[in-house]
N, C-alpha and C positions, 0 to 999 in steps of 0.2 A: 331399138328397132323401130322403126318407122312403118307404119301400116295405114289405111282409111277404108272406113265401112261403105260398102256402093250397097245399094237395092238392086237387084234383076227383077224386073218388072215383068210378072207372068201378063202373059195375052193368047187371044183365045189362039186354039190347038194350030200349032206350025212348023216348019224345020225349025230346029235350032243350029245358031253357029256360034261358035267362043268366039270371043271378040278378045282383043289382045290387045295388053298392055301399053304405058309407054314404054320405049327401050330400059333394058339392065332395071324392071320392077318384075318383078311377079306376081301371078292371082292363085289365090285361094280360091275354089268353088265348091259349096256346100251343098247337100241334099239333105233330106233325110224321108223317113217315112215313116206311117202310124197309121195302125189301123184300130179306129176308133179316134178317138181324144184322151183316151186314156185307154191304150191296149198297145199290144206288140209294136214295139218302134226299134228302127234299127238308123243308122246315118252313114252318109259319107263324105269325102274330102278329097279333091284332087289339087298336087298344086304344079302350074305350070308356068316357065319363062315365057317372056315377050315372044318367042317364035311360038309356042305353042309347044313346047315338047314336054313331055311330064315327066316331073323329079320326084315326085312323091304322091301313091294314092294310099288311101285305107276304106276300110270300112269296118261296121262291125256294128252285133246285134245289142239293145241296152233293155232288152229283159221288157217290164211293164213302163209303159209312161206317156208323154201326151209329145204333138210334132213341137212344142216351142221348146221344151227339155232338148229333145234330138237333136237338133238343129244349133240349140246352141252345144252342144259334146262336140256334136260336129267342127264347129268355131273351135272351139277350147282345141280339141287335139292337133285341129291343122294348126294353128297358134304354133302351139309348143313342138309339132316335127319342124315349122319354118324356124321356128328361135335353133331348135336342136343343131339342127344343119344349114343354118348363116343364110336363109332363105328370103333376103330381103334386100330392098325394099319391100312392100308387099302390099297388095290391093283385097281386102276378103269382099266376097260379093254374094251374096245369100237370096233366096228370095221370098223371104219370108218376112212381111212388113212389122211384125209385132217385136220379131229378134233385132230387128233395124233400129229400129225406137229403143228399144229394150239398151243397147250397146250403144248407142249416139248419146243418150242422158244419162248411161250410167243408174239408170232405175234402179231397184233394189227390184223390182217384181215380187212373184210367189213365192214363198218358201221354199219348194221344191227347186227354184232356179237360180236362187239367189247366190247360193256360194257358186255357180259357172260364172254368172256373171263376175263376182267380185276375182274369179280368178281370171277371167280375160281382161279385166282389169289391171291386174297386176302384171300382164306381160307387156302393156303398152307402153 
């Protein structure tokens, strides 16, 4: 499966528009949310073709934990619905700069993150 990590570069408060694809790729687009740095976080995941039409969302609550945890669940689950259902090529785009770094180098990070990482790893 072929994939590449982009950055969505937050900037101050605006519309947003999904920007699309080249042709026959798809994008991943991640969220997540945490109140605290270490409190209630939940995430999500949409993934759509080069027109913009969406094949797959989720979301879903992950209990206690901090936004770089969520964010990568986030990663990991959209990963494994794209591998699931042949959803590729595929572009993940996050916008969270630490998860970016984090997934470009192959980090180990914190302990808390370390097995996500090693397992978006391992679907690449």
């Amino acid at each position: 499966m072929g994939f590449i990590f982009r950055q969505q570069v937050p900037r101050a408060p605006s519309i947003v528009h999904w920007r699309a694809t080249s042709p026959y790729w798809f994008k991943l687009n991640t969220d997540d949310s945490s109140l605290g740095n270490l409190g209630l976080a939940g995430a999500a995941a949409i993934i759509r073709d080069s027109a913009g039409h969406v094949h797959l969302a989720c979301q879903f609550a992950l209990g206690t934990g901090t936004s770089v945890l969520a964010e990568l669940t986030a990663v990991w689950r959209g990963l494994e619905l794209a591998l699931t259902y042949g959803l590729a090529p595929l572009v993940v785009e996050v916008d969270a700069t630490t998860v970016i770094s984090l997934l470009k180098s192959r980090a180990s990070g914190k302990w808390e993150v370390q097995h996500l990482i090693m397992r978006i790893g391992c679907l690449q």
